[in-house]
N, C-alpha and C positions, 0 to 999 in steps of 0.2 A: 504494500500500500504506500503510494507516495507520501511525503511528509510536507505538507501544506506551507507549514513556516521554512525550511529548507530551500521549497522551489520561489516561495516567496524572496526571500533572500539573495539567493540565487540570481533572479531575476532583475532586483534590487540594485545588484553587481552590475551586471550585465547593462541596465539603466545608464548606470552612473559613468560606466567603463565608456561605453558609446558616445554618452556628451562631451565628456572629457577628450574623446579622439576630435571630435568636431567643432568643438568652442574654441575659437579664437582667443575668449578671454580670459578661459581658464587656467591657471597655472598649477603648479605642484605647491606653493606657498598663498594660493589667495583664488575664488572660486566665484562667478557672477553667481545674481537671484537664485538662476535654474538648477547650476552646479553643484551649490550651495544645499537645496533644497533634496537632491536625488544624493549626495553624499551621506547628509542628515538618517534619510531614510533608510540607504543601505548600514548605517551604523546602526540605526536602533535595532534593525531587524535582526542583523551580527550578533548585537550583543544580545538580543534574546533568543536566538538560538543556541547559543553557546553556553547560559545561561540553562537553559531547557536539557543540554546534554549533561551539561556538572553535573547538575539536580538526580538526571538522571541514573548516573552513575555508584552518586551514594546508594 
């Protein structure tokens, strides 16, 4: 069974990774509005998976 917040994640990446090839503004130290916003996202989703796997492991 797939894992929803995984592909979410995943996808999340996949977001961020693509603007970042195509943003002119975007750098490695400083990220426009859009950047900004699909980084954010892929970070919360990270850290609640990762979260989700600790958890799991105790």
């Amino acid at each position: 069974m797939p894992d929803d917040l995984y592909e979410r994640y995943q996808s999340a990446h996949a977001a961020h990774r693509a603007h970042r090839t195509a943003c002119t503004e975007c750098t490695d130290t400083s990220r426009c509005p859009t950047g900004q916003r699909l980084f954010e996202s892929f970070a919360r989703l990270q850290d609640a998976y990762l979260h989700r796997q600790r958890s799991n492991r105790r």
